[in-house]
Structures are given as C-alpha cells and as structure tokens.
C-alpha atoms as an extended CHARMM CRD file, in Angstrom:
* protein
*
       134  EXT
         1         1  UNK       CA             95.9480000000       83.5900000000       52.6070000000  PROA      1               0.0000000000
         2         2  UNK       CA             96.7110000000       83.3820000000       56.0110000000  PROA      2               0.0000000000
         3         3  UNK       CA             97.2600000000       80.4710000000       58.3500000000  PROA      3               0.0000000000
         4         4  UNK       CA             94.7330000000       79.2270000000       61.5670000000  PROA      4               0.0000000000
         5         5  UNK       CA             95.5940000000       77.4560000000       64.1740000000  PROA      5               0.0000000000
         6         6  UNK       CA             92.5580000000       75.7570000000       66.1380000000  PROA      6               0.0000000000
         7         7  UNK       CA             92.8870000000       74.7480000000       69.4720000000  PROA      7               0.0000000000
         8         8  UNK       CA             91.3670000000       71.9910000000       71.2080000000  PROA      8               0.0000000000
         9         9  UNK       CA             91.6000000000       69.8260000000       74.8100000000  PROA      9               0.0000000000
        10        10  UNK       CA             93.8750000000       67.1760000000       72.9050000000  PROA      10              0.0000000000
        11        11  UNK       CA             95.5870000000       68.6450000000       70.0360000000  PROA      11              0.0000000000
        12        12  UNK       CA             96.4830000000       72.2000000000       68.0520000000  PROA      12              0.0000000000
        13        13  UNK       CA             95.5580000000       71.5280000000       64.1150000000  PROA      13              0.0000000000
        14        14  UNK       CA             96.5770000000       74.2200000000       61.8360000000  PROA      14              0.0000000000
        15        15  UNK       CA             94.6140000000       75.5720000000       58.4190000000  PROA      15              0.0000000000
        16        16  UNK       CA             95.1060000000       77.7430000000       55.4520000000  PROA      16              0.0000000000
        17        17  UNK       CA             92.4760000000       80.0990000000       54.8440000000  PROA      17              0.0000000000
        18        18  UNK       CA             91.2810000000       82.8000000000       52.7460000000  PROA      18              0.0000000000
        19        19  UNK       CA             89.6030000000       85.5760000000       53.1240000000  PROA      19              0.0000000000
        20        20  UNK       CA             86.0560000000       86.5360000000       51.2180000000  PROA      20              0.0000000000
        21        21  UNK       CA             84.0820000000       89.4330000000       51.2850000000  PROA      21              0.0000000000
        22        22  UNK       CA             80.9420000000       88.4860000000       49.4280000000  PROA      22              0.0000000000
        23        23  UNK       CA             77.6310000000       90.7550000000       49.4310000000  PROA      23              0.0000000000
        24        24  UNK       CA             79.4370000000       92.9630000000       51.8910000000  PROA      24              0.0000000000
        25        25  UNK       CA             79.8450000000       90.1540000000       54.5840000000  PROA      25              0.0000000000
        26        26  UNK       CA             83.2050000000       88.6760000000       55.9230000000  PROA      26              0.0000000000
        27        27  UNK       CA             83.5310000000       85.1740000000       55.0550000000  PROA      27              0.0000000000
        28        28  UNK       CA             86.8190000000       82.4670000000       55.0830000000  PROA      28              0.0000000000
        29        29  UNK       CA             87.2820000000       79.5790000000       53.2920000000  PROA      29              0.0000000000
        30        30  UNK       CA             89.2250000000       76.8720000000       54.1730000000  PROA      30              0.0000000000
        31        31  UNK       CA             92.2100000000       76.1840000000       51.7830000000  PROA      31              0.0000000000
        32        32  UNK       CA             94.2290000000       73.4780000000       52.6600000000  PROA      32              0.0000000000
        33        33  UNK       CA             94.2170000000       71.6720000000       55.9620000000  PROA      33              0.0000000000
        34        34  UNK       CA             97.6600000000       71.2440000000       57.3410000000  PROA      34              0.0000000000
        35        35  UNK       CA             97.5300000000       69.2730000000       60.1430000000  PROA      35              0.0000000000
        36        36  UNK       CA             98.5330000000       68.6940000000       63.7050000000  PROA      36              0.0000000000
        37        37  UNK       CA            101.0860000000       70.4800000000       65.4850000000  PROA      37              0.0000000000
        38        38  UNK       CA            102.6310000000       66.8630000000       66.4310000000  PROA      38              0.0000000000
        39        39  UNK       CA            102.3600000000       65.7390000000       62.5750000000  PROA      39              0.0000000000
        40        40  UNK       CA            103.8070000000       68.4260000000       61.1290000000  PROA      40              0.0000000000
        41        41  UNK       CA            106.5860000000       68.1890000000       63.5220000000  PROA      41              0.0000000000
        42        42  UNK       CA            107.4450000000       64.1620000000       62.5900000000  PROA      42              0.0000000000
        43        43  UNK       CA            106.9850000000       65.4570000000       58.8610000000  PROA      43              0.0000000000
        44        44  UNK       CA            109.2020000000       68.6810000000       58.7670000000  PROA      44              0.0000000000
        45        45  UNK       CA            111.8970000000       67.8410000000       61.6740000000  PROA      45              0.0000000000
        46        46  UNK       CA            113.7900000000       71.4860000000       62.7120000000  PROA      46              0.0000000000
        47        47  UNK       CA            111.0430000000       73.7270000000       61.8560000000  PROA      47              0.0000000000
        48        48  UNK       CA            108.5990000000       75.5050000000       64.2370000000  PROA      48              0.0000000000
        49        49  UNK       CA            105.2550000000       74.0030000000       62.9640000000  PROA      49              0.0000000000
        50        50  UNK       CA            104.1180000000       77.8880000000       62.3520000000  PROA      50              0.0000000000
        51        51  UNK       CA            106.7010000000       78.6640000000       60.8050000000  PROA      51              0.0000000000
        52        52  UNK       CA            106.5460000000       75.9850000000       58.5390000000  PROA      52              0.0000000000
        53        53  UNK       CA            102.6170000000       76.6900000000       58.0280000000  PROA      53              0.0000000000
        54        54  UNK       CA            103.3090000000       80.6670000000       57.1250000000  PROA      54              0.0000000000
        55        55  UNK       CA            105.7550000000       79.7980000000       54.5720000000  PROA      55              0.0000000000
        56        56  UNK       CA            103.3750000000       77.2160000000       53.1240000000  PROA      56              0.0000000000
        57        57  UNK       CA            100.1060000000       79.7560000000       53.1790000000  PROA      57              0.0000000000
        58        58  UNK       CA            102.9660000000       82.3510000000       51.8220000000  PROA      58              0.0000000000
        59        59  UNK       CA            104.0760000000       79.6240000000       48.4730000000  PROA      59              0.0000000000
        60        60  UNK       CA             99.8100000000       79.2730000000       48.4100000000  PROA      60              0.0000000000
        61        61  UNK       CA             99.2170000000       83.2830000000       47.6690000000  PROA      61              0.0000000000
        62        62  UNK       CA            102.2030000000       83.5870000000       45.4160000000  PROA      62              0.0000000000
        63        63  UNK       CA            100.8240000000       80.3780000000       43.3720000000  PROA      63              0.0000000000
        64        64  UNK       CA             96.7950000000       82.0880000000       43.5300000000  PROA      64              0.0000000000
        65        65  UNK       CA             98.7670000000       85.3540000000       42.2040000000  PROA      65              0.0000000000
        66        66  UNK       CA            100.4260000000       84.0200000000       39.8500000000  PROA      66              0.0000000000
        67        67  UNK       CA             97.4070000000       82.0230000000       37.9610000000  PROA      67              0.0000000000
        68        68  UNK       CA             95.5130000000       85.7980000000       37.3270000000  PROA      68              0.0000000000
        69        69  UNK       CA             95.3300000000       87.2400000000       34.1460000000  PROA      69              0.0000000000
        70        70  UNK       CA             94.3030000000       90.0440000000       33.3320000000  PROA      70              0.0000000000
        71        71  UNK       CA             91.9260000000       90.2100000000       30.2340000000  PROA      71              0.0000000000
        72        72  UNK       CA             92.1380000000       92.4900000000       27.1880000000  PROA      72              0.0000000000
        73        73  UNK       CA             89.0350000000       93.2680000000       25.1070000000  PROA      73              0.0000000000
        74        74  UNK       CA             89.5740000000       94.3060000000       21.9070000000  PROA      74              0.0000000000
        75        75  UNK       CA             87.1690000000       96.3650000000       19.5810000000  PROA      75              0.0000000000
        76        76  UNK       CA             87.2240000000       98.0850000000       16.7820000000  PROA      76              0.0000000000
        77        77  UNK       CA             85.9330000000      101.5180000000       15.8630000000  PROA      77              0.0000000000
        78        78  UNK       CA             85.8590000000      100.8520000000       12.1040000000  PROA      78              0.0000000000
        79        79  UNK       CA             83.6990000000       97.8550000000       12.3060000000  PROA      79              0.0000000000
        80        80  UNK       CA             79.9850000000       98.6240000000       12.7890000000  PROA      80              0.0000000000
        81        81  UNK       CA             77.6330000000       96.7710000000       14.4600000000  PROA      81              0.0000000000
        82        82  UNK       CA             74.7050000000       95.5520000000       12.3780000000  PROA      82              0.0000000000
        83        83  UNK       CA             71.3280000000       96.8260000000       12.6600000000  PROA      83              0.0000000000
        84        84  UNK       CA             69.0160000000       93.9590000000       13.8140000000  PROA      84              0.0000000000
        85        85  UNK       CA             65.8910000000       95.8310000000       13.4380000000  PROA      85              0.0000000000
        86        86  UNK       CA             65.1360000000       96.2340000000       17.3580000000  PROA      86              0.0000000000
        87        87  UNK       CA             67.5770000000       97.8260000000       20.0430000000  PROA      87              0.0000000000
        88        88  UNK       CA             70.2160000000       94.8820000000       21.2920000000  PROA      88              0.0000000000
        89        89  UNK       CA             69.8220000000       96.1570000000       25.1620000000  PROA      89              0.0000000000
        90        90  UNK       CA             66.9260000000       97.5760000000       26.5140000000  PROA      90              0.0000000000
        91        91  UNK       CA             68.4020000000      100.3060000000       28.7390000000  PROA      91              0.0000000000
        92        92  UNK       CA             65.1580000000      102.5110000000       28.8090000000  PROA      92              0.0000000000
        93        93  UNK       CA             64.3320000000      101.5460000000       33.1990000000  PROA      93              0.0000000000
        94        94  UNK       CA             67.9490000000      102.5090000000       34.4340000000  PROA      94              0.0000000000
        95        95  UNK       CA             66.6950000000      106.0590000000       34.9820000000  PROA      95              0.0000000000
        96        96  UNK       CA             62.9440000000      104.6920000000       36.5660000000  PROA      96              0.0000000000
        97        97  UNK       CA             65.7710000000      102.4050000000       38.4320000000  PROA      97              0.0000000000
        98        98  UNK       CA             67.2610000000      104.7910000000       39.6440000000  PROA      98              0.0000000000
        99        99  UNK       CA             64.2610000000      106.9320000000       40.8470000000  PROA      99              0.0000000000
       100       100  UNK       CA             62.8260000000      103.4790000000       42.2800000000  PROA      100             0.0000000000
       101       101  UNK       CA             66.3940000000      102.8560000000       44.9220000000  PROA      101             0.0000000000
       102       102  UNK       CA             65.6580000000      106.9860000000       45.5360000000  PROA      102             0.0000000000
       103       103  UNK       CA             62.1540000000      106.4950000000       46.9380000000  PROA      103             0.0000000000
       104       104  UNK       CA             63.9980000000      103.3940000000       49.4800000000  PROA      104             0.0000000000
       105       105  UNK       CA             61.2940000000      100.8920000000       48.1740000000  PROA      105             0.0000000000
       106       106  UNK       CA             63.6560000000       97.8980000000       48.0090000000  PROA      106             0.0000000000
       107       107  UNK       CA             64.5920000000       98.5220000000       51.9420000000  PROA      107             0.0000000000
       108       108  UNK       CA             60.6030000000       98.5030000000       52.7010000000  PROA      108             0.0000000000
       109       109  UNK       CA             60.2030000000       95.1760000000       50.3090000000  PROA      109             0.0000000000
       110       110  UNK       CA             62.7610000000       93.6410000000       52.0880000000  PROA      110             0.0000000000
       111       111  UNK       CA             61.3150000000       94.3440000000       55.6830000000  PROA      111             0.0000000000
       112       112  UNK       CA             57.9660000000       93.4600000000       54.8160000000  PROA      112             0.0000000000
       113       113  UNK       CA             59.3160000000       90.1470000000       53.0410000000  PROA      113             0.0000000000
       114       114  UNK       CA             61.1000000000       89.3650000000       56.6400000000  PROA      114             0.0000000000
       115       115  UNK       CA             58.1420000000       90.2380000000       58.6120000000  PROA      115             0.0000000000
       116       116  UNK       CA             55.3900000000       88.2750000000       56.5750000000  PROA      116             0.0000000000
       117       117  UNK       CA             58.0210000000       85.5350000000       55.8970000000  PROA      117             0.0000000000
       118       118  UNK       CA             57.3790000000       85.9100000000       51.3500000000  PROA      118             0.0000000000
       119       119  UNK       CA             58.8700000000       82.7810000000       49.4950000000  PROA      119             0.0000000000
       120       120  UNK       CA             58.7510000000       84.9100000000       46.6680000000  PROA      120             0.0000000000
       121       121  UNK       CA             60.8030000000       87.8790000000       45.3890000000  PROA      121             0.0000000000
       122       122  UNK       CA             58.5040000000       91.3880000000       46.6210000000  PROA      122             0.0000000000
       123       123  UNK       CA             60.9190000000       93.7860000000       45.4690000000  PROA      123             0.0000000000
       124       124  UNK       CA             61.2230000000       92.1250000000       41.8580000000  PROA      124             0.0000000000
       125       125  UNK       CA             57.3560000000       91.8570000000       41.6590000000  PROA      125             0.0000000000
       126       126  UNK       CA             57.1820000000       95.7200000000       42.7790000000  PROA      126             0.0000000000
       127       127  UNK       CA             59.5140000000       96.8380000000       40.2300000000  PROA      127             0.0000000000
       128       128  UNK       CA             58.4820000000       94.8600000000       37.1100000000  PROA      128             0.0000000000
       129       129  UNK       CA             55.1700000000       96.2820000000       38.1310000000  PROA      129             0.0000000000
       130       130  UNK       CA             56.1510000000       99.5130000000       38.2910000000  PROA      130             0.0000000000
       131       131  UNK       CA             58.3050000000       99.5640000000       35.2830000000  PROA      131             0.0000000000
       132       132  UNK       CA             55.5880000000       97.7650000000       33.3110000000  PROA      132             0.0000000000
       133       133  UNK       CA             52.9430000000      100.5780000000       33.9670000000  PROA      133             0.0000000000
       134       134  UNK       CA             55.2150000000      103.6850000000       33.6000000000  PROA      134             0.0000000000
C-alpha cells in the first residue's frame, strides 16, 4: 500500500491505496482515507503529515501480510476415489481448446462483437459450436 496525496485549490487530502492488477489492467483501490493535511496536523501535533501517512500505509501492509495463509491440501495416495460410473471432469476439449486459441478465433470474435455491438457472448457460442460438432 502506498499513500496519495490529492491536491486541490483549497486543501491537500491524503489516501491509502492499493495497487490491483486485474485482467492485465492497472487498477487502485482506495484503502483508507486519511484526511487533510491541516487535520492530520491538529490530530498528530510534531509529525510531518506524510510522514505520519507512510507509517500508517506501512502498519496497513504489515496488518494485510500478516492475515495470509497459506493453504495446505492434503491427499492421500492410499485412498481411491470411487468409480461413479461416468468420468468426474470432462477434460476431452482442452486439446480442440487449444487448437481453437491457435487458429486466433477468440481475437476475431471479439472484434466482430465490438464492431456489430453483440449483447451476447460470440466467442462462447463459436466454441460450444465447434466443440459440439467435432
């Protein structure tokens, strides 16, 4: 986390936020907001207001850090798993998947979905097509 500081005609207001990369775009995300450089002043006397705010977004991260876990799966190689008749997962289109993101027909769904403005998924309808038939 990192802090902010926004500037404006009247006042400087300062922020905690956090970086997000989601579906390979840059995003923040507004944490906690701090407050005015003259507020945070009155409320911590003696400290720079950055300061103040760096060591707070600093206590933040080690708090965020400290709340992961990490999780352990266990399994065991003795115990089988029983036979239900049909396969659990249904892993049979990864390799027509695969051949399907080869031929770049997801790029062309998507630019003839922008161009003719589709409400509906094109590239899902395509492939369920395609894996249906083959």
């Amino acid at each position: 986390m990192r802090v902010q500081v926004s500037k404006s005609k009247n006042s400087v207001s300062y922020y905690v936020v956090k970086d997000l990369r989601m579906h390979g775009k840059k995003s923040t995300k507004i944490v906690a907001r701090l407050g005015t450089h003259e507020a945070i002043q009155a409320a911590h006397p003696g400290i720079e207001p950055m300061d103040w705010a760096k060591s707070y977004a600093a206590k933040l991260s080690d708090e965020a850090k400290a709340q992961r876990q990490d999780v352990i799966v266990k399994y065991s190689p003795v115990k089988q798993i029983p036979f239900m008749g049909k396969p659990l997962v249904n892993v049979g289109y990864l390799f027509l998947q695969w051949i399907y993101a080869r031929l770049g027909l997801p790029k062309l769904c998507r630019e003839i979905a922008a161009k003719h403005r589709f409400s509906y998924d094109l590239n899902g309808v395509l492939a369920s097509l395609i894996y249906a038939r083959i």
